[in-house]
C-alpha positions as CSV (number, residue, x, y, z in Angstrom):
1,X,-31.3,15.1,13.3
2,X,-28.6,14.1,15.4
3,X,-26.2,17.0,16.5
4,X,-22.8,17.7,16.6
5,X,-22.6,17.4,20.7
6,X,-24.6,13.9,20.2
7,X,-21.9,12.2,18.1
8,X,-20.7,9.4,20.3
9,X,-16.9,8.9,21.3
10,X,-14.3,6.6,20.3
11,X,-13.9,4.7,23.3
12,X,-11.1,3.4,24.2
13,X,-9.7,4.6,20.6
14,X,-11.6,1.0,19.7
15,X,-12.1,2.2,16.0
16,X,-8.8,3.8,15.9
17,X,-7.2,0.4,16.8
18,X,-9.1,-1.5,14.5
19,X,-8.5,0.3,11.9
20,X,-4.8,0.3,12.6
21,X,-4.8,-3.5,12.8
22,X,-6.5,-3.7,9.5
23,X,-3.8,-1.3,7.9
24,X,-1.1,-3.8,9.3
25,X,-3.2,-6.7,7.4
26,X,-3.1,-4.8,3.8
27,X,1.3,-4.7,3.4
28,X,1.6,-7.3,6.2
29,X,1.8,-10.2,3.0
30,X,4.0,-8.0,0.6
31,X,6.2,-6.9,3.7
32,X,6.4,-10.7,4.5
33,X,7.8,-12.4,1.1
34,X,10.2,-8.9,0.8
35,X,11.6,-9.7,4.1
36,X,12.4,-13.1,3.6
37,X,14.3,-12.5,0.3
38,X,17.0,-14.2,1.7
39,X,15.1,-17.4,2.4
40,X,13.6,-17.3,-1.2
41,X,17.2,-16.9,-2.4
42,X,18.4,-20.3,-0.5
43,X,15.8,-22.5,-1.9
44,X,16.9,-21.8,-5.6
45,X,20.3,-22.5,-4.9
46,X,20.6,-25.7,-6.2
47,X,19.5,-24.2,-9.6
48,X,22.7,-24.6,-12.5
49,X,24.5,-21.3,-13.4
50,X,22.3,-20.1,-16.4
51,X,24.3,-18.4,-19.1
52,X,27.3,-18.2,-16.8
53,X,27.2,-16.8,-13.3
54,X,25.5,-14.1,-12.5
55,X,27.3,-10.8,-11.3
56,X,30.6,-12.3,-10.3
57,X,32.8,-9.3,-8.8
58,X,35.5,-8.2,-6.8
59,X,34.6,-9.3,-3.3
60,X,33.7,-13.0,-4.8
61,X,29.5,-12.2,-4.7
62,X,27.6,-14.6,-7.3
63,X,24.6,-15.7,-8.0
64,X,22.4,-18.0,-10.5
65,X,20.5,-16.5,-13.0
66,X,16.7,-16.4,-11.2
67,X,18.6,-15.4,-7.5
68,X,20.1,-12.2,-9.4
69,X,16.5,-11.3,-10.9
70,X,14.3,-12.5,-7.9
71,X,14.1,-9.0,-6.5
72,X,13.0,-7.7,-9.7
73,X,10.4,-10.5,-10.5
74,X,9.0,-10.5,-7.2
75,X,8.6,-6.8,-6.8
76,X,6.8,-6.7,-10.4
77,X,4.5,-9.5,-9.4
78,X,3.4,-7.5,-6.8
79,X,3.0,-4.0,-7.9
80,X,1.2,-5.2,-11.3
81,X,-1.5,-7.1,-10.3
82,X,-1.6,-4.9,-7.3
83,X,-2.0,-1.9,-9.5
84,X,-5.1,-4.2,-12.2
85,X,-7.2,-4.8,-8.7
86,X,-7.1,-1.6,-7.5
87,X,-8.2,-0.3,-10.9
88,X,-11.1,-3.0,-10.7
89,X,-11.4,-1.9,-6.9
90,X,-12.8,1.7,-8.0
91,X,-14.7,0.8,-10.9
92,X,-16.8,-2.2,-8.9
93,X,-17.0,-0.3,-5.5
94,X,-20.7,-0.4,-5.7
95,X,-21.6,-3.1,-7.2
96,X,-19.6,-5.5,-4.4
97,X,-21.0,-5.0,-0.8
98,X,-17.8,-4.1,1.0
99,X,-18.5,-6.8,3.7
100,X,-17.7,-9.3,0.7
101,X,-14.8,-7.7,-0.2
102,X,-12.8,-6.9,3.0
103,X,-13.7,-10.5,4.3
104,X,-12.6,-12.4,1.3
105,X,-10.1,-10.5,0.7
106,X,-8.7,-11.6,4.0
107,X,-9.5,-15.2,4.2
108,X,-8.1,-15.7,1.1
109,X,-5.0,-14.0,2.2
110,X,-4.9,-16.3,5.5
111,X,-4.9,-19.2,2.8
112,X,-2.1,-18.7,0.7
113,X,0.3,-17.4,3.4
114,X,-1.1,-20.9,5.0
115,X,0.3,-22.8,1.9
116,X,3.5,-20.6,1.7
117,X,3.8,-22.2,5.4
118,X,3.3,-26.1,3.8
119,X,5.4,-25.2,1.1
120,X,8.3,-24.7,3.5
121,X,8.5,-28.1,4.1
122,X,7.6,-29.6,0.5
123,X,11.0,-30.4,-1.4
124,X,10.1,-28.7,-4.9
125,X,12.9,-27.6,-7.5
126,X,13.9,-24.8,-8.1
127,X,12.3,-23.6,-10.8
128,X,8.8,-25.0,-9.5
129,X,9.8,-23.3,-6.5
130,X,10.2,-19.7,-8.2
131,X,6.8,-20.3,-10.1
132,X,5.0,-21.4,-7.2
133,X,6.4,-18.5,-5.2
134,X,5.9,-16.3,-8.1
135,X,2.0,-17.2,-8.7
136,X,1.3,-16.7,-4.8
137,X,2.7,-13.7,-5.0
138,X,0.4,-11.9,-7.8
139,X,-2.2,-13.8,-5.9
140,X,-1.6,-12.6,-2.6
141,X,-1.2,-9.0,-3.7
142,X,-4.4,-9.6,-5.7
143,X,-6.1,-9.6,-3.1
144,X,-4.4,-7.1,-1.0
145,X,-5.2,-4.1,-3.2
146,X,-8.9,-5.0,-3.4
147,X,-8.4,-5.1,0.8
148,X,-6.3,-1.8,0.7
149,X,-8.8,-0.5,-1.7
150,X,-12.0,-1.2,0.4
151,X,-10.3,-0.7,3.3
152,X,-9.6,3.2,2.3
153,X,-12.9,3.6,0.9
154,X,-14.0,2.7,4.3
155,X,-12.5,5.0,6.5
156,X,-13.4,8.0,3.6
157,X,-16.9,7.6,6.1
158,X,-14.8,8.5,8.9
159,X,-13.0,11.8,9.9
160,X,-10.0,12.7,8.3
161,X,-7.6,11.7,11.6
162,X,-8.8,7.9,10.6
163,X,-7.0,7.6,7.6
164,X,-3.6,7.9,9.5
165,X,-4.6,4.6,11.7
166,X,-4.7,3.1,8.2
167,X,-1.3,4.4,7.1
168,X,0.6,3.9,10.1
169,X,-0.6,0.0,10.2
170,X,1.2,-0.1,6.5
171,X,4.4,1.1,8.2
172,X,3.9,-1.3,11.5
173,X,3.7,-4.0,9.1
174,X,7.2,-3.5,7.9
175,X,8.7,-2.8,10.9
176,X,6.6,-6.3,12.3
177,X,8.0,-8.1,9.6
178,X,11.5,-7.1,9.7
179,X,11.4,-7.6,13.6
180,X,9.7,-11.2,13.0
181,X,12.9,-12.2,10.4
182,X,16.1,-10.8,12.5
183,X,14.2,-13.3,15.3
184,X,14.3,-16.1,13.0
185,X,17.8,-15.0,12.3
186,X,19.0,-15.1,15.6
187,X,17.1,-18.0,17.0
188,X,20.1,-20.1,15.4
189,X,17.5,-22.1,13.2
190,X,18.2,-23.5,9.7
191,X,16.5,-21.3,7.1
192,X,13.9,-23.6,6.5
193,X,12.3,-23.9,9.9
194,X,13.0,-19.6,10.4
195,X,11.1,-19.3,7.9
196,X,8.7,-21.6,9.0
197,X,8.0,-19.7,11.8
198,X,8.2,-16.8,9.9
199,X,5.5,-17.3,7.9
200,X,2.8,-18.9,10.8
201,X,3.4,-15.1,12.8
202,X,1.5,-13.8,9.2
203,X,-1.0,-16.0,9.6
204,X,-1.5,-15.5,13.3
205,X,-1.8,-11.8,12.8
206,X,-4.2,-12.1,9.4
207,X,-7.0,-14.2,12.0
208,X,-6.5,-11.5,14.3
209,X,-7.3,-9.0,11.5
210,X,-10.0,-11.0,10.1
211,X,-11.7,-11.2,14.0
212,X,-11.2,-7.0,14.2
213,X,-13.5,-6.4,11.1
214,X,-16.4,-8.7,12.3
215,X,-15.9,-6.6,15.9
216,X,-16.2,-3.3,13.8
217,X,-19.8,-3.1,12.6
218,X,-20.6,-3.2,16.6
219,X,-19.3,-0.2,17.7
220,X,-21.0,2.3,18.5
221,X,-18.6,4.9,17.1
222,X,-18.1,3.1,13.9
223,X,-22.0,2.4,13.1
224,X,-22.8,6.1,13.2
225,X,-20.3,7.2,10.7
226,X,-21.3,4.2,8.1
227,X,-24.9,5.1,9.1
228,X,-24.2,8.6,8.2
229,X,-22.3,7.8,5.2
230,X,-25.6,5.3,4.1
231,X,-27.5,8.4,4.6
232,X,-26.3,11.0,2.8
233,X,-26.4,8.2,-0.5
234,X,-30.1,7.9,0.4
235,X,-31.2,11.9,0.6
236,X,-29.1,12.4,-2.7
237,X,-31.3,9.5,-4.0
238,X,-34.4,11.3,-2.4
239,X,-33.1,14.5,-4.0
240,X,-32.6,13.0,-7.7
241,X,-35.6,10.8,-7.9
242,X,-37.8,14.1,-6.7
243,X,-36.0,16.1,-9.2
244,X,-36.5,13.9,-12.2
245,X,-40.3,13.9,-10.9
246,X,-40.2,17.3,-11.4
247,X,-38.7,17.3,-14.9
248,X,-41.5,15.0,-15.7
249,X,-44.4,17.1,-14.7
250,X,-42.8,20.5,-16.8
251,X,-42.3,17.8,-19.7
252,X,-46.5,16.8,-19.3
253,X,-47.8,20.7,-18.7
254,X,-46.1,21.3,-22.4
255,X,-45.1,24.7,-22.1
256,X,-43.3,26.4,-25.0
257,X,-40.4,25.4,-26.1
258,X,-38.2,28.1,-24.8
259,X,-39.8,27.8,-21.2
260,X,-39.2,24.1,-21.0
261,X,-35.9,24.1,-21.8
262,X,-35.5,26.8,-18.9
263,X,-36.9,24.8,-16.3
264,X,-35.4,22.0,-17.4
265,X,-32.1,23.3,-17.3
266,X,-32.8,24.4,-14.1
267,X,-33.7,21.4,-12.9
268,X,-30.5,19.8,-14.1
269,X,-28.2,22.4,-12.7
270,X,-29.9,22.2,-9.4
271,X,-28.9,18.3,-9.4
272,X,-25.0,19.0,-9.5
273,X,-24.4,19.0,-6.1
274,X,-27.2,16.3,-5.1
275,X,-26.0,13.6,-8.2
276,X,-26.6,10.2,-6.5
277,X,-23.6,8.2,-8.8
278,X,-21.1,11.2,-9.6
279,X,-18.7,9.8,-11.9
280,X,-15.0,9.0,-11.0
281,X,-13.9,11.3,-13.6
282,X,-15.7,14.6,-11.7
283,X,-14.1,13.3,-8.1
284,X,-10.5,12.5,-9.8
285,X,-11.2,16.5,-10.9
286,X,-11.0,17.1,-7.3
287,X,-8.7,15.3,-6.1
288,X,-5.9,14.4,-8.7
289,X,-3.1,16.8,-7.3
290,X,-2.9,14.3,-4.1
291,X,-3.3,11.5,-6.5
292,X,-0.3,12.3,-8.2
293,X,1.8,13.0,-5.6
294,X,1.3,9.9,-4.4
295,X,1.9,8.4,-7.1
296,X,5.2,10.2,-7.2
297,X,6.2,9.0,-3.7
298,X,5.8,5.7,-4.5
299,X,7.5,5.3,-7.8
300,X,10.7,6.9,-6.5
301,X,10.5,4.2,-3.1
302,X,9.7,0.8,-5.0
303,X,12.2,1.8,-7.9
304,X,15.1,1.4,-5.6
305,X,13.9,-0.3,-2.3
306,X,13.9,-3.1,-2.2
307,X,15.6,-4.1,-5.9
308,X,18.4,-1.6,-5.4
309,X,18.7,-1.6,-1.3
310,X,18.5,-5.2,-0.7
311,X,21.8,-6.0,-2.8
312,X,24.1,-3.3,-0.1
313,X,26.8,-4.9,1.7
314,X,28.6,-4.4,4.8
315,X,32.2,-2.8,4.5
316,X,32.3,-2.8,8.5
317,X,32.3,-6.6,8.9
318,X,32.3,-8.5,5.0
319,X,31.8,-12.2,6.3
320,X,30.9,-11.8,10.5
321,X,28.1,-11.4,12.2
322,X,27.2,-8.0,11.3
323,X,27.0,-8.9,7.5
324,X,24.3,-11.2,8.5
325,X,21.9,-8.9,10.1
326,X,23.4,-6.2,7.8
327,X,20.2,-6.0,5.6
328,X,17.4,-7.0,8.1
329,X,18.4,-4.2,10.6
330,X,19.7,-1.5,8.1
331,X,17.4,-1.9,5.1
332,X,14.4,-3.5,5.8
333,X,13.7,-2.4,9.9
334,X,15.3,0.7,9.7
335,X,13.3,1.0,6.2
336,X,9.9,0.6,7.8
337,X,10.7,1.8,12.0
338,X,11.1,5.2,10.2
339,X,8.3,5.1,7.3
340,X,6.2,3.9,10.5
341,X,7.7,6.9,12.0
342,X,6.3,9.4,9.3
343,X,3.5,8.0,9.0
344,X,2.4,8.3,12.6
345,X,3.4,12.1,12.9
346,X,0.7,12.8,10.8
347,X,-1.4,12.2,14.0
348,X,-0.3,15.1,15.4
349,X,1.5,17.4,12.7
350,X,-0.2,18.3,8.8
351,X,2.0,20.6,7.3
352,X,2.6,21.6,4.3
353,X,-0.9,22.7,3.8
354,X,-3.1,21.1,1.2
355,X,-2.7,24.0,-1.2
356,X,1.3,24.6,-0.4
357,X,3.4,24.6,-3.2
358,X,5.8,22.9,-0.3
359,X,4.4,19.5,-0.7
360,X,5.1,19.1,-4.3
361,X,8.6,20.2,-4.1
362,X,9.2,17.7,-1.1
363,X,7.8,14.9,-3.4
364,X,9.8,15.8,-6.6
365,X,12.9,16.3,-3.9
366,X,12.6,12.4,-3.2
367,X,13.8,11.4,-6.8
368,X,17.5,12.5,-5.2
369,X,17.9,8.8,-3.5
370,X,17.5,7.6,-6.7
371,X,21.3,7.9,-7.7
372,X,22.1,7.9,-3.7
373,X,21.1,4.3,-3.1
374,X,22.8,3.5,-6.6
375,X,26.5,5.0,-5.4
376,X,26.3,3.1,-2.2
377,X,28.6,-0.4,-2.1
378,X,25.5,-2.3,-4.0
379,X,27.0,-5.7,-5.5
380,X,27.1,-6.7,-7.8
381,X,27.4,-3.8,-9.5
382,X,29.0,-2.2,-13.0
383,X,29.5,1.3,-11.4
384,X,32.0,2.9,-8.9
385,X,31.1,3.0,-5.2
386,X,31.0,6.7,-3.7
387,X,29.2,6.0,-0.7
388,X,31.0,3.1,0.6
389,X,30.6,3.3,4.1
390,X,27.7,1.7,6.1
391,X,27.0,5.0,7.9
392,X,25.7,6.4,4.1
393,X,23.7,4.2,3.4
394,X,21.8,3.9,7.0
395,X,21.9,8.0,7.0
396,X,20.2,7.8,3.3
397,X,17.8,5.1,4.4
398,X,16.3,7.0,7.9
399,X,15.7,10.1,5.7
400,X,14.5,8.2,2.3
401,X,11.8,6.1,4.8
402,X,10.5,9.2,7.0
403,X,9.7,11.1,3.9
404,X,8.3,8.4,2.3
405,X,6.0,7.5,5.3
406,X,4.8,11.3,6.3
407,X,4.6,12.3,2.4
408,X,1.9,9.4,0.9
409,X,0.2,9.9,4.4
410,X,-0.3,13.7,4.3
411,X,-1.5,13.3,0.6
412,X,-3.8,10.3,1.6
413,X,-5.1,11.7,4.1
414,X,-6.0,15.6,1.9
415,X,-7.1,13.4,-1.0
416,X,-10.6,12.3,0.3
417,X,-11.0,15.8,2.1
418,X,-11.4,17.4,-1.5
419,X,-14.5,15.8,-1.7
420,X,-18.4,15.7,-0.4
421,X,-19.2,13.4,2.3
422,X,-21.1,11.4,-0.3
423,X,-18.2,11.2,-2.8
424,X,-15.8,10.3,0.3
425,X,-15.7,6.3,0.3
426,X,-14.9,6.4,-3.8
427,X,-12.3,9.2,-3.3
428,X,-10.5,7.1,-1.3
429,X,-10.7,4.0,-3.6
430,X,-9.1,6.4,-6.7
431,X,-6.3,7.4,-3.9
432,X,-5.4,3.8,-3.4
433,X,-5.3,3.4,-7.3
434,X,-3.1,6.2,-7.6
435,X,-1.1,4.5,-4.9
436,X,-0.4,1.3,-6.4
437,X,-0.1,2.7,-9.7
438,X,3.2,4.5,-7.9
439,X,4.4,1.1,-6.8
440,X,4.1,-0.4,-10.4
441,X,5.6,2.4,-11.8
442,X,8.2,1.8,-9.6
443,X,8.4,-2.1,-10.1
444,X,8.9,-1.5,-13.6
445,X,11.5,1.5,-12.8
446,X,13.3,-1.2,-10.8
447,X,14.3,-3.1,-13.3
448,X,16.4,0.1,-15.0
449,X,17.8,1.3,-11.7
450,X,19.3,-2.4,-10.8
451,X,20.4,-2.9,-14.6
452,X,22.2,0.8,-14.4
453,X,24.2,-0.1,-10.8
């Protein structure tokens, strides 16, 4: 048997980067249509006031009817059908080779951010244009949590240090895609052909995730883990088929009663730890502490960014050039630069410990930006502002990203550690459930928070 000195090295950190290029490819398409809110926003403004405008205030803000709820929608037609696949994800993680799910997953990704591309140019109305928008979305994300999904269950075969790859890809994404808009911005472009542009970089970088998978399989590094993983299924097999042989034979010898069921039940209680399929409900035993708190992390971020945090506005410059690049720079790349940012410490630094009653109290801590974000200069808006400055809000965001970013990575990256090597690859699918059942919670949450402001 191969020995702990004969494991062969990452080179080059080949497996590392591939995995973080495949992490970037899971949020890359939710991180995309989030960013370009604003571009969403211009193309249904030709839409009639519906029951009156829409949150006329103070400073003059309006908006129709399906601009003041497009946040809302959008983030719910992400997190929902997001949350159904994932679900589906764990429950048909063996009965869907993995190589079928990653690669589909991602072609089919290419091809809808390849119509949102042709749909830049196609005049549609407004309404037809929300659907349309609306339906790739669910679509899009879909797919993405059957990719996030299989992606996790993947590197559950892997040591623990390459689920941060994974995590800090996510938080690259965001930072990519923010980066990618304030270009558009300030390349001077009309917001159709920004967002033109905007949307061919996603494609670009899906074909280079699509070509890093195919490369994976034939690295050395890589094909011993999943050979290991394959392995360990096949001696449990071994293990259960030779103890249900053995069952058989004390079943044909007919002893008496009372010395059958004593070897049998020895037989059975030998098989605990050698059970070829264990069941989802014995590994969520294991592992459900981390899957809540992830849970938790993600509720409290999606319930206010970006439904909440998207509607801020500038009290340094209302109408210059500041307000413009106000909300790309401030909310959505200082948002993910500094999720990015805790997500990538867990490289180097995992504290609290697994066990530490620290980790839950950082989670439950979170819930404070809840009315933070809510008492910053949000329009339009019902309540008073208390945090009208820009400094607050940019202060509240830095701290409200790190947390989230190093918080659902420690507790992704202990979830799948609770677990036997065999039960790794389907601990890490129930972790990504848990995960996007904290982003529908908080899509749905959203809709409260926004209404209350």
């Amino acid at each position: 048997m191969t020995t702990k000195e004969q494991e062969p090295a990452d080179r080059f950190k080949g497996v590392w980067i591939i995995f973080l290029i495949l992490g970037l490819g899971t949020l890359l398409p939710w991180n995309f249509f989030m960013t370009a809110i604003g571009y969403f926003k211009y193309q249904l403004e030709d839409l009639p006031l519906l029951n009156g405008t829409f949150g006329v205030n103070e400073t003059g803000i309006s908006e129709n009817y399906l601009q003041g709820k497009f946040g809302n929608v959008m983030t719910l037609c992400a997190m929902l059908p997001m949350l159904v696949f994932s679900c589906l994800n764990s429950i048909l993680l063996e009965r869907i080779p993995e190589q079928v799910r990653i690669s589909g997953c991602l072609c089919a990704i290419f091809l809808l951010f390849l119509l949102t591309s042709i749909l830049v140019k196609v005049s549609l109305e407004p309404i037809a244009f929300f659907s349309i928008t609306m339906l790739t979305i669910v679509l899009i994300n879909s797919f993405g949590a059957i990719l996030q999904g299989s992606i996790f269950g993947l590197a559950g075969l892997l040591p623990a240090a390459y689920t941060t790859p994974i995590m800090s890809g996510q938080g690259m994404a965001g930072t990519f895609a923010a980066l990618a808009m304030i270009c558009a911005i300030t390349s001077g472009s009309s917001p159709k052909e920004s967002a033109f542009g905007y949307f061919n970089t996603a494609c670009v970088v899906i074909l280079l995730a699509i070509a890093a998978y195919l490369i994976l399989p034939q690295l050395e590094f890589s094909r011993y883990y999943f050979h290991k993983g394959k392995s360990a299924w096949k001696e449990a097999k071994e293990n259960e088929d030779e103890r249900i042989a053995k069952i058989d034979l004390i079943k044909q010898d007919q002893p008496t009663l009372t010395e059958r069921r004593s070897s049998v039940q020895l037989m059975e209680n030998s098989s605990i730890e050698t059970d070829r399929n264990p069941s989802i409900a014995t590994i969520l035993r294991k592992i459900w502490p981390m899957a809540v708190l992830v849970c938790l992390v993600f509720s409290v971020t999606i319930g206010v960014f970006p439904a909440v945090t998207v509607d801020a506005k500038s009290t340094i410059s209302q109408n210059g050039t500041w307000a413009n690049y106000f909300i790309p720079i401030c909310c959505f790349l200082m948002f993910n630069a500094f999720d990015w940012l805790g997500r990538s410490l867990t490289a180097v630094c995992m504290w609290p410990q697994r066990n530490s009653k620290l980790l839950p109290a950082f989670v439950i801590a979170r819930a404070i930006f809840i009315p933070l974000f809510m008492l910053c200069n949000v329009h339009p808006r019902r309540m008073p502002v208390f945090f009208a400055h820009d400094a607050w809000y940019i202060v509240f965001m830095m701290i409200f990203a790190f947390s989230n970013g190093y918080l659902a990575s420690v507790c992704m990256c202990y979830g799948p550690k609770n677990v036997s090597a065999k039960e790794a690859e389907t601990a890490g699918a129930i972790m990504s459930f848990f995960l996007s059942l904290g982003l529908a919670t908080g899509a749905c949450l959203s809709f409260l928070f926004r209404g209350l402001v």
